[in-house]
Steps between C-alpha positions, in 0.01 A plus 500: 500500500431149393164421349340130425265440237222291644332380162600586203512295138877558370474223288205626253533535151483919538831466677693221221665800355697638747464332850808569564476884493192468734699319718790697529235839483322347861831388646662889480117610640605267797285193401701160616213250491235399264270281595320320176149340541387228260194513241451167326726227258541748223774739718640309749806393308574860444417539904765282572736561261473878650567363821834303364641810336458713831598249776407667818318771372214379333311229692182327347168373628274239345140485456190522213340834494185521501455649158658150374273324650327371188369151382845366553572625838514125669822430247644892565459410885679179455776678301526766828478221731746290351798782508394554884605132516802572330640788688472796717273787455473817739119525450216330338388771242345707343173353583143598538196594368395776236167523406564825305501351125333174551357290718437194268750316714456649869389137633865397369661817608367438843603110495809591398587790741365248829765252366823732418412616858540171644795452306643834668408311871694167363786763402528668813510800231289822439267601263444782243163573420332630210168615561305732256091547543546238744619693823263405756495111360880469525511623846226290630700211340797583679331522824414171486873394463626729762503229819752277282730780431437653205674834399630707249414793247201628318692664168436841388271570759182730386228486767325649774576600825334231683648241225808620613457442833333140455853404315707626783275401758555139320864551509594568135668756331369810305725519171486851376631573115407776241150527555594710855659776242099524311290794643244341554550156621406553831828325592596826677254538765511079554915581594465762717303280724761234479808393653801455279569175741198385233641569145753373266566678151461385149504586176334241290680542226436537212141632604368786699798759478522735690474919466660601331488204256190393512398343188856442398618157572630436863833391612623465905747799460107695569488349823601816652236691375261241665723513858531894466127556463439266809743712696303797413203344612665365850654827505849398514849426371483247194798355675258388825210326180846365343605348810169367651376375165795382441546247849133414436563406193803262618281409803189340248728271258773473785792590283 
C-alpha cells in the first residue's frame, strides 16, 4: 500500500527533535511522499532545508498564508514571489482566507489570495487553499478563475454537502485529514455522497490528529487512520482509498 501525504508541515518546530523517527515511522506505514506547503518568511528555510534532506520525498510549495497576512504582507509576498522566480515549486500554497480569529486584515487577505492565484496561472501550477469561516467566499473566488484554468485543493476540507459539490463541480480537490476520524464533523455523511475520483489525503501535521491521537501532536505515519476511516465510509478496501488518493494525488502536482 503506498500512501502520499498531501499537506503536511514536517518542518515545524514540534517535529526538531526527532524528524527523523517520524520519517522513518510514515515510511514503514507505507508513506513515500510528503508534500510541504509554505506559511510565511519565518519557516521557509526550514521548508526547504526539509526538502534537501529528503530529495524526492518531500516536495515543497510556496505561498503566504493567510494568517500571515499582516501589515507587512506586500514585503512577505515579495519574499514568496521572489523564490517562485528562483525555482520550481509544485503548487502555490497554502493560501486563502480565514476569517476565524481575525478579520482586521481580510481586505489584504483577499488582495493577496487574487494575486498568489494569478501567480498559480503564470506557473502553470496548482493551488492549496486554506479557507476557514470563509467557505462560500473562497469558492465564489475560484469560480471566477475557473475559465483560465485554475485548479487544485481546498486543505483539510470541513464543509457542507453542497460546498463539496461547488469545489468538485469547479474541478478541485477535496483534501480529507483527521477531522474525518471526529464524530461529529459531519465529514462522514459529506463522503458517502462522494466519489473517491474527488479526494486526496492529508494529515496536516502537526495539527488535527487523528483518533486515536487526537490532541496528541500529529505526524504522517497517522495517515492511515485518515485513509482507513474513508474506506469505511466508501465501504471498501483501504487499498482501493490508498490507490485512488494516491494517483490523484500524483495527478494534482503532476509528480
Amino acid at each position: 500500500m503506498m500512501l502520499i501525504d498531501s499537506h503536511c508541515h514536517l518542518y515545524s518546530q514540534e517535529f526538531k527533535d526527532d524528524i527523523d523517527e517520524v520519517m522513518q515511522r510514515a515510511t514503514l506505514e507505507g508513506v513515500e511522499k510528503f508534500f510541504l506547503p509554505a506559511i510565511d518568511s519565518s519557516s521557509l528555510e526550514a521548508m526547504l532545508l526539509m526538502e534537501e534532506k529528503y530529495p524526492g520525498k518531500c516536495v515543497a510549495m510556496m505561498g503566504l498564508h493567510p494568517c500571515s497576512v499582516k501589515n507587512n504582507y506586500k514585503e512577505e509576498l515579495a519574499i514568496a514571489e521572489n523564490w517562485l522566480q528562483k525555482r520550481k515549486f509544485v503548487a502555490i500554497g497554502e493560501i486563502g482566507l480565514d476569517f476565524y480569529w481575525d478579520i482586521t486584515f481580510a481586505k489584504e487577505q483577499l488582495e493577496a489570495f487574487r494575486i498568489q492565484i494569478e501567480w498559480a496561472l503564470y506557473y502553470k501550477v496548482p493551488i492549496v487553499i486554506h479557507t476557514r469561516n470563509a467557505m462560500q467566499e473562497t469558492i465564489n473566488i475560484i469560480k471566477e478563475y475557473l475559465p483560465k484554468g485554475i485548479k487544485g485543493i481546498f486543505h483539510c476540507f470541513s464543509g457542507s454537502y453542497e460546498n463539496a459539490k461547488e469545489i468538485i463541480d469547479a474541478g478541485f480537490y477535496l483534501g480529507i485529514g483527521g477531522i474525518v476520524t471526529y464524530k461529529n464533523s459531519g465529514i462522514a455523511e459529506v463522503l458517502a455522497k462522494t466519489d473517491l475520483k474527488h479526494l486526496v489525503l492529508e494529515t496536516d501535521s502537526p495539527y488535527l490528529s487523528p483518533v486515536p491521537y487526537r490532541g496528541k501532536r500529529n505526524e504522517s505515519s497517522y495517515l492511515k487512520y485518515i485513509a482507513k476511516r474513508v474506506a469505511e465510509i466508501k465501504a471498501v478496501s483501504i487499498d482501493e482509498v490508498a490507490n485512488i488518493t494516491t494517483a490523484n494525488t500524483q495527478k494534482i502536482f503532476g509528480c
